[in-house]
Each structure stands twice: as C-alpha cells, then as structure tokens.
C-alpha atoms as one frame of an Amber mdcrd trajectory, in Angstrom:
protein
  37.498 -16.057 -73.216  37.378 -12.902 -75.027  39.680 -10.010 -75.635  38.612
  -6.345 -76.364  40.656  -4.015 -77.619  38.832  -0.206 -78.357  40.046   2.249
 -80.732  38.457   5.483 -82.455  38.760   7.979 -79.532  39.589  11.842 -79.693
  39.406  15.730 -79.330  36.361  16.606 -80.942  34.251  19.707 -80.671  30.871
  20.129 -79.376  27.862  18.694 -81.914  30.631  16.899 -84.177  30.944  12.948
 -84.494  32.744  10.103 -83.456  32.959   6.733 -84.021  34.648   4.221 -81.676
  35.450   0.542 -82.640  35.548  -2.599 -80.929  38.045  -5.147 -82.196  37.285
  -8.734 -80.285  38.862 -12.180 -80.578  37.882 -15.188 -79.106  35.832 -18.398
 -79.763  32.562 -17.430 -79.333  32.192 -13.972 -79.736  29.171 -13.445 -81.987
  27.359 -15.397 -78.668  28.003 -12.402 -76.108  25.754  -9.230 -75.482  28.477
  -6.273 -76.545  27.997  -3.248 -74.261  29.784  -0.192 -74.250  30.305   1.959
 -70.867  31.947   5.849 -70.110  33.772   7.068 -66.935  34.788   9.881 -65.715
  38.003  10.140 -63.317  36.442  10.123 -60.324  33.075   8.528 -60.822  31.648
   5.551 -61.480  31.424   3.926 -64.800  28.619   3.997 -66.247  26.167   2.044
 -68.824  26.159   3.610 -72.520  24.728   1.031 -74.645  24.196  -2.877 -75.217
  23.985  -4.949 -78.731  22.467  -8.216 -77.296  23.416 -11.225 -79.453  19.954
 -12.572 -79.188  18.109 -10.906 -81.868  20.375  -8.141 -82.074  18.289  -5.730
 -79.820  19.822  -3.137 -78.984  19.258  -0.350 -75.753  20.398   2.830 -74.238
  21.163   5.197 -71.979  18.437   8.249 -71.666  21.671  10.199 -72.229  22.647
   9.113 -75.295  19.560   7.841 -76.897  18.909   9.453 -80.121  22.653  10.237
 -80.896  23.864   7.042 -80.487  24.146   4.190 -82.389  25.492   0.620 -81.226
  26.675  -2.010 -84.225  28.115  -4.750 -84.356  30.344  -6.478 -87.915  30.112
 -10.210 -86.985  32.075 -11.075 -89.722  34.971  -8.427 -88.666  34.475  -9.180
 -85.032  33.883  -5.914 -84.503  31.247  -3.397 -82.350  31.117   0.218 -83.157
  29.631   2.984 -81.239  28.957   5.656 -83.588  28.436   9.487 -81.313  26.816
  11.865 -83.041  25.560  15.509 -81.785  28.458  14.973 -79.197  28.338  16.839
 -75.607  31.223  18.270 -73.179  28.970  15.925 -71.096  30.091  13.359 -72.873
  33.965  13.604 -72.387  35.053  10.071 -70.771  37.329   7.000 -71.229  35.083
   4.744 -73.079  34.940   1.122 -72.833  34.072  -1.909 -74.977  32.806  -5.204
 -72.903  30.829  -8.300 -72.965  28.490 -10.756 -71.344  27.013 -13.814 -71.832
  23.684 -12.673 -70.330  21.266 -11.685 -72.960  20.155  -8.144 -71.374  23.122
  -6.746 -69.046  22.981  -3.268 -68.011  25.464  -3.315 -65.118  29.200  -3.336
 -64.859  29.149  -6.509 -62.994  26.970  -8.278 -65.684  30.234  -7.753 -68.037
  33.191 -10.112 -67.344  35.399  -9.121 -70.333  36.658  -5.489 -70.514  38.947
  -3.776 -73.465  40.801  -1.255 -71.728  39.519   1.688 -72.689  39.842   4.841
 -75.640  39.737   8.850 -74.630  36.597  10.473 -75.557  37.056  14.802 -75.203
  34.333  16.919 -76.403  35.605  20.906 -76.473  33.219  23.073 -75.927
C-alpha cells in the first residue's frame, strides 16, 4: 500500500516555473514506477510523465517534453515534477501516482493516487 500526498501547486504566469512534490509512504515505495497525470474539469486525465523504478528511466508526454523534468529523492520518499516554460495549456489539477508495472502510461496502470494540487498558468 502506498499513500500520495502532492503539494507545490499555484498561480503562476505564462513561461515562469513550478515545481510540484510528491510526498509517499509506504513499504515499498522505491519499487513502484512514479507517474504524474493533469486534468482538466471536464476531460479526461491525462498522462504527464513516469520515473520507472527500474533503472530510473524516465518518459513523457509530447506536451511537456523538453520543459519537464520528473525526479524522484528515494531517500525523502519523494517525486518532483519540476514545470518550466509553463503554458495556459497547462492549467490542471495535477496528480502524483504509482504502479508496480515497470512502463505504465495509462490511468488504469496506476492503482495508488494522491489527490491532487492546482496548477493555473495566467496568461
């Protein structure tokens, strides 16, 4: 079992910086894949970016690639996702999760879910 809890969200203006933290607890958490996800009210949530235990690869969305940066403080129990060059595009409720599976992309790959930090980007 693993609990999530996000923090780190915010008004910021267009091309400024966040950075969102995951704090987890739980066993075995330096063993699951640590993804984060975005939604919008109204839409589905949607993949951001993955950490995957297993060599510590990491992968994005096309939308954030390049601005984006997904860590992980094993010793802290803690995942970051750092935003840089932030969007009005990228305004959301951002959530923290993991998986067990070594490459999960999809919501449903994710069993554990923090509930979620406000992400606004004024443009």
């Amino acid at each position: 079992q693993v609990q999530l809890v996000e923090s780190g969200g915010g008004l910021v203006q267009a091309g400024g910086s966040l950075r969102l933290s995951c704090a987890a607890s739980g066993r075995t958490y330096s063993s699951y894949t640590m993804g984060w996800f975005r939604q919008v009210s109204g839409k589905e949530r949607e993949f951001v970016a993955r950490l995957s235990w297993i060599g510590g690869s990491t992968y994005y969305a096309n939308s954030v690639k390049g601005r984006f940066t997904i860590s992980r403080d094993n010793a802290k129990n803690t995942v970051y996702l750092q935003m840089n060059s932030l969007k009005p595009e990228d305004t959301a409720d951002y959530y923290c999760a993991a998986s067990a599976a070594g490459a999960p992309s999809n919501v449903g790959d994710y069993p554990y879910w923090g509930r979620g930090t406000q992400v606004t980007v004024s443009s």
